[in-house]
N, C-alpha and C positions, 0 to 999 in steps of 0.2 A: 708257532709263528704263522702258519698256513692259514690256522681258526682264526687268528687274528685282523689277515687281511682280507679273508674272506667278510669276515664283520665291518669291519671296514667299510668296504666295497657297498655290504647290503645297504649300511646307512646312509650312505651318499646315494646311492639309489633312492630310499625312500624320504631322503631331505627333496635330492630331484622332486620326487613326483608329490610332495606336500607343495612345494613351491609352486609350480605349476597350477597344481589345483587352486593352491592359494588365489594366486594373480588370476585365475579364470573367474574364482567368486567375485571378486572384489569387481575386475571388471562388471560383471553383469550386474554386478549392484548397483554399480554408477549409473547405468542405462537404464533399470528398472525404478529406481527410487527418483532419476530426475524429473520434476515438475516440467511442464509447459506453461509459461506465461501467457496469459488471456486476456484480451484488450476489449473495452465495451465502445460505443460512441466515437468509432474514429472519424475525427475531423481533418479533410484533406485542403490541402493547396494545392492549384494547378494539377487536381491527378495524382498528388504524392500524400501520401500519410504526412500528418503534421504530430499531431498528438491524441492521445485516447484521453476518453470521458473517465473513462476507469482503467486501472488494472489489477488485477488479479496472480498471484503465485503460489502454491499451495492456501495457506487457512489465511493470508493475509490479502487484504483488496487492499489499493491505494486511490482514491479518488479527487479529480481533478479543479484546480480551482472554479467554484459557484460564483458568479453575480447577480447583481438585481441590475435590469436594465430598461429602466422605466422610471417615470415620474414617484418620488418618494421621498420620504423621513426614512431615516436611520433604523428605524425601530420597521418598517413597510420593508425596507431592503432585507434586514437581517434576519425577518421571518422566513423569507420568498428564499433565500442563501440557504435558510435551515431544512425548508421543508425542499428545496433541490437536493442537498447532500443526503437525507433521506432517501430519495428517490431510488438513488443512486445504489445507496449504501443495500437496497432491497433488492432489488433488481440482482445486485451482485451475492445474494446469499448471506449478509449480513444487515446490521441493524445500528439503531444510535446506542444501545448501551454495550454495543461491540468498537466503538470507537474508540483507538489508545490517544493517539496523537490530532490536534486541531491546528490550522496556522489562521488566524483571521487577519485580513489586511485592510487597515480602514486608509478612506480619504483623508480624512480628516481627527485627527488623536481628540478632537475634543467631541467625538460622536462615541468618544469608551463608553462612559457611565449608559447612553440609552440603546449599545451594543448590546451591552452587559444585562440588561432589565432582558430584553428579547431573549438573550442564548442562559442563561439561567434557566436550571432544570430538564434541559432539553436532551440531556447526557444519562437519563437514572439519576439514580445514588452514588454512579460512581464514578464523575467527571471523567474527561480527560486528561490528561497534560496538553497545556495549550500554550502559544505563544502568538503574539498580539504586538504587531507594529503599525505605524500611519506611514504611508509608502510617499515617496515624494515625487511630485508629477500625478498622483492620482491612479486609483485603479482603472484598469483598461474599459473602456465602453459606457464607462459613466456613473459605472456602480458605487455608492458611498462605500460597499463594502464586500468582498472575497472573503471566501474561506475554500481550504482544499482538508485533508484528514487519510488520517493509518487509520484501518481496524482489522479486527479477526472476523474469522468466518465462523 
């Protein structure tokens, strides 16, 4: 009976002190493995942060909608959009065949098809998934057409 609670006793002890260790790993792992969020391009208002050009979180970058804001066709806009998100995408450690996600926002739905002639191939061989609306009221500054985008790093 003695041996018994003596056993007992040991393994409540060394349940205690697994535990402990336990929750001490896990804590420092939480600390150790969390990323910082990295922001490129901040654009402020009056003094304050509005919004970044980019951001960054571990291997993924998210980059901010592009326009063309200047005199142009659809096809002049959509270039000057592609080669901005480029820029961008470089700058932050990635590239255009690391892009997952596209959003493009046209003025106008009937500038798809000479959208489409421009942003063809501009992805590799292995597109991205993209999604494609005409925004109503127009994109902001004059541009016939926005795009912002996911990639990896």
């Amino acid at each position: 009976m003695e041996k018994m609670k003596r056993r007992s006793t040991i393994k409540k002890l060394f349940a205690s002190l697994a535990g402990i260790a336990g929750v001490g790993a896990v804590a420092k792992a939480n600390t150790d493995s969390a990323p910082e969020k990295e922001a490129f391009n901040i654009q402020e208002e009056q003094d304050v942060p509005l919004f970044s050009g980019a951001t960054k979180l571990g291997n993924t970058v998210y980059i901010a909608g592009k326009g063309a804001h200047f005199e142009g066709d659809i096809k002049a806009h959509t270039d000057h959009v592609l080669k901005e998100l480029e820029k961008e995408l470089v700058k932050a450690g990635s590239s255009m065949e690391k892009v997952l996600k596209v959003n493009v926002y046209l003025h106008d739905l009937n500038d798809y098809k000479g959208m489409n002639e421009v942003f063809r191939g501009r992805f590799g061989s292995k597109p991205p998934v993209r999604t494609t609306v005409a925004t109503y009221g127009g994109v902001p500054g004059d541009s016939l057409v926005e795009m912002d985008c996911i990639a990896y790093i």
